[in-house]
C-alpha positions in Angstrom: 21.7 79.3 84.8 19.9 76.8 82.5 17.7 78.9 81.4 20.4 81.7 80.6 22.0 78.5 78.5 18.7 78.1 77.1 18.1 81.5 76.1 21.4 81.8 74.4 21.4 78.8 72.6 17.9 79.8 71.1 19.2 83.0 70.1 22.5 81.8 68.5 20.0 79.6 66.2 18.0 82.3 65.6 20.6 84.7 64.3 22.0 82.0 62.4 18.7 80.9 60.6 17.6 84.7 59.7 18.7 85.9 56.5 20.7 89.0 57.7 24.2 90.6 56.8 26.8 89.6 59.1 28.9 92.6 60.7 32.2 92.7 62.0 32.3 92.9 66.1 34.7 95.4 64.8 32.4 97.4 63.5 30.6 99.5 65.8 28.1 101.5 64.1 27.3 98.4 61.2 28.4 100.6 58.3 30.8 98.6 56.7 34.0 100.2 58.1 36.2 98.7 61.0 36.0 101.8 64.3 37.5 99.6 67.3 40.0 97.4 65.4 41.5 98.1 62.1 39.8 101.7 61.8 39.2 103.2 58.5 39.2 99.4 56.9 36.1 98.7 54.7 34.5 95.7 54.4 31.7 93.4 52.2 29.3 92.7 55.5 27.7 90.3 53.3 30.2 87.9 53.2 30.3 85.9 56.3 33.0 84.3 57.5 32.6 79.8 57.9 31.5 80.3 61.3 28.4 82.5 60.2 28.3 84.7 62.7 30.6 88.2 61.4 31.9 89.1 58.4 35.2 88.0 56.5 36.5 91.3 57.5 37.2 90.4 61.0 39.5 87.4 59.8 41.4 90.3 57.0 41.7 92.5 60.3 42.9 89.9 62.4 45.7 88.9 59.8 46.7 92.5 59.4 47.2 93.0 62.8 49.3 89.4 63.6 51.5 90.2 60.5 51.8 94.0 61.9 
C-alpha cells in the first residue's frame, strides 16, 4: 500500500511539474470538446483550472449543470 501512495504521489508531482495542457476529465478523446459531461461544449485546454490538474472547462461544465 505504501508504495502505491508512493507511486501516486510521484506521479501527481510529475504531472504537475511538466509543461503540458490540462484536459477536462470530461473530455474523453483530449480534443477540446466536452463527450461525457456537457457534450458538444468547447473548451481552451490550456487554461488550467487553480488546482492544476484539468482545464477551466470542467468548473464552466460543472456550473452549467448545478444552475440546469
Amino acid at each position: 500500500m505504501r508504495v502505491f501512495l508512493l507511486a501516486a504521489a510521484v506521479v501527481m508531482l510529475s504531472g504537475c511539474a511538466s509543461n503540458q495542457m490540462y484536459y477536462s476529465p470530461y473530455d474523453l478523446n483530449r480534443d477540446g470538446t466536452m463527450d461525457a459531461i456537457c457534450p458538444g461544449m468547447d473548451y481552451d485546454p490550456s487554461k488550467h483550472s487553480s488546482y492544476g490538474w484539468r482545464s477551466d472547462g470542467s468548473d464552466e461544465c460543472n456550473d452549467r449543470n448545478e444552475s440546469a
